[in-house]
N, C-alpha and C positions, 0 to 999 in steps of 0.2 A: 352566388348560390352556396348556401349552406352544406358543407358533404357530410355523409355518416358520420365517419372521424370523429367530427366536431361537434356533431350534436350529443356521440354518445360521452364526450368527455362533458360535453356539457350536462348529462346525466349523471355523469359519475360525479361531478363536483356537487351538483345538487342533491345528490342523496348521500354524500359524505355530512353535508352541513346538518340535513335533516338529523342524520344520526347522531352525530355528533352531538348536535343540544337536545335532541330527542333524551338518549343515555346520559348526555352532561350535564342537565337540569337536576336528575335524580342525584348525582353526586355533589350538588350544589343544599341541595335539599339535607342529606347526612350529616354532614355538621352541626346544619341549624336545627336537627333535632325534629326534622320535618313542616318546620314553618311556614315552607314556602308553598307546600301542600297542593293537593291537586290543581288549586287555579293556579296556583304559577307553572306548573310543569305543562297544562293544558296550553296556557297563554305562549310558555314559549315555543309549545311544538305551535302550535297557528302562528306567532309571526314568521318563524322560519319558516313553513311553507308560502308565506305571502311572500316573504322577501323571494324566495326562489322561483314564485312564476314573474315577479318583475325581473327580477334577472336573466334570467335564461329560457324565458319564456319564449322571446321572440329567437332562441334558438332555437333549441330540442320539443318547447312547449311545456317544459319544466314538469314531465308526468311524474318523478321521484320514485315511483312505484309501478312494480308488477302487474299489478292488479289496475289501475288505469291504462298502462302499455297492454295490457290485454283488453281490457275493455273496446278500446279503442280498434285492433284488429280488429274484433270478431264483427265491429258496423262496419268495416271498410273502412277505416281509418286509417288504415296505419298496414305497411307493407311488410309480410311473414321477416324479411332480411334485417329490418331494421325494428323491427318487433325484438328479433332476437339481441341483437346488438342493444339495444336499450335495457334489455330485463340484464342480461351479464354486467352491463357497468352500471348498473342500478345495482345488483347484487357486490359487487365490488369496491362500488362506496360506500357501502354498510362497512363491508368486512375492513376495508379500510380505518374507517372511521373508529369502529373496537376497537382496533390496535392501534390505532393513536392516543384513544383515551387509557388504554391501558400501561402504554409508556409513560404520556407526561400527569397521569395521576397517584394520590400518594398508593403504594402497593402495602402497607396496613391494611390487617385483616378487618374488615368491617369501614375499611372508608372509600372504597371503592364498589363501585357498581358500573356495571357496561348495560346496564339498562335490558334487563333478558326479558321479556313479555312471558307469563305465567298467570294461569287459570287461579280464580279464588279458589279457597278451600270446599266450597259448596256450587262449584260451576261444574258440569260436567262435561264430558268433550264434547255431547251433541248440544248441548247449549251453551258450548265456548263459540262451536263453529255458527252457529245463529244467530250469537248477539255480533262478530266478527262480520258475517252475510248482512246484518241490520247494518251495520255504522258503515261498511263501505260503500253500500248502496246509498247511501243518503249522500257518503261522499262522491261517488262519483254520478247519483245525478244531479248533484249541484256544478262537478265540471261540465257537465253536459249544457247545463242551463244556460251557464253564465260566462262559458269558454268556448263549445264546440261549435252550438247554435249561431251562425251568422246572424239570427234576428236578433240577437242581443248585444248589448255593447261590452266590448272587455273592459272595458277603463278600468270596472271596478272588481274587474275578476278574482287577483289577489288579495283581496279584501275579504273579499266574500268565501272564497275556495278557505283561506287561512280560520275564517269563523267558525266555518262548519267541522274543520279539524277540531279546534276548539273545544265547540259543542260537544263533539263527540265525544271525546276523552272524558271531557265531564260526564256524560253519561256511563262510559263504561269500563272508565280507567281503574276504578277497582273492581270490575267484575275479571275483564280479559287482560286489562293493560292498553286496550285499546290499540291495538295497533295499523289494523284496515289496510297493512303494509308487508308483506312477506317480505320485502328486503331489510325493511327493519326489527324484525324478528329474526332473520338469518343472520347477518351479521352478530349480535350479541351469541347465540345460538356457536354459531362455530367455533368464534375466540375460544367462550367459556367451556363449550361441550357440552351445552346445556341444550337437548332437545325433549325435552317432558312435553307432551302434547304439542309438538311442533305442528303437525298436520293440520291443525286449528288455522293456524296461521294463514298456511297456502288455500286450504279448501271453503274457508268462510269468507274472505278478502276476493279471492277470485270468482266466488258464485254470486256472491251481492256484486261486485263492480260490472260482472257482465249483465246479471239480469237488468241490474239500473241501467249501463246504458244499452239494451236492447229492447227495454221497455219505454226511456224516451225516443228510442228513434223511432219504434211504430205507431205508439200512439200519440207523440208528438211530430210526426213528420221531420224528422231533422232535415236540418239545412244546412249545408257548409259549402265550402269553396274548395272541398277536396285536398287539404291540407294534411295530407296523411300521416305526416310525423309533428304536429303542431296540435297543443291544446287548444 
């Protein structure tokens, strides 16, 4: 039997990695002058999320994020105790993660980035937090879909969970930065001291990921096997 302990480390490792190449692609990107340009910064955040629901999926259920550990409470999923303990070392491997990448990268002015999520010039905060509400609703009811639901198979959940990351970003990486993640927004955020429109973060990620999924469990009838800390 899996205890807390170990699931939340297994949280905290997988939202270290998220962040890490989440932030690390953008400074991969700086050199080449921007080359590698949204699809590649899209692509590497989705396979590093696939890679981490194989991973540690069959530990913690690899939610990475606040905003799926919440979602999850709020249908019964997921127990207040270990609700907490997951969003803390979910928030921990972000911060971790910044200050990693802030040690072993070059500290020149202009070649460094910890990847800080920042509104366009023409997004305003009530539609920073609604495009944030839009994209994590779609992510998190595709967890819902293709991870929580017993009638579906996981085979392909990582696959699928890491696409819609993906997708996302492409749609709204230059509007919000897309992040559908408050721990990966906080992280950058603290290192730097960089909180301009932070609340975007927490309040658009957490109202899409709940309403999705308490909009599939009602009018989907969800079905599980009572797996309360498991995607």
């Amino acid at each position: 039997m899996i205890n807390s302990i170990e699931k939340s480390l297994a949280e905290f490792i997988g939202t270290f990695a998220l962040v890490l190449v989440a932030a690390g692609s953008l400074n991969v990107n700086l050199p080449f002058h921007g080359s590698l340009g949204i699809f590649g910064i899209a692509a590497a955040c989705g396979i590093i999320v696939m890679i981490a629901v194989y991973a540690i999926g069959n530990i913690s259920g690899a939610h990475i994020n606040p905003a799926v550990t919440a979602s999850l409470f709020v249908t019964g999923q997921m127990e207040l105790k270990n609700t907490i303990y997951y969003i803390v070392s979910q928030l921990m491997g972000a911060i971790a993660a910044c200050l990693s990448l802030s040690y072993i990268l070059p500290s020149d002015a202009g070649k460094i980035s910890l990847g800080p999520t920042v509104l366009a010039s023409d997004v305003t905060f009530v539609t920073g937090i609604m495009i944030e509400a839009i994209l994590t609703f779609m992510l998190v009811f595709t967890i819902f879909g293709v991870a929580v639901d017993n009638r579906t198979s996981t085979k392909y959940a990582g696959v699928l969970i890491g696409a819609i990351v993906f997708l996302d970003i492409i749609v709204g990486g230059s509007l919000t930065g897309a992040s559908m993640n408050p721990a990966r927004t906080f992280g950058p955020a603290l290192v730097l001291g960089h909180w301009a429109d932070h609340l975007v973060y927490w309040i658009g990620p957490l109202a899409g990921g709940i309403l999705a999924a308490v909009f599939y469990t009602k009018l989907f009838s969800l079905k599980t096997d009572n797996r309360t800390d498991n995607v």
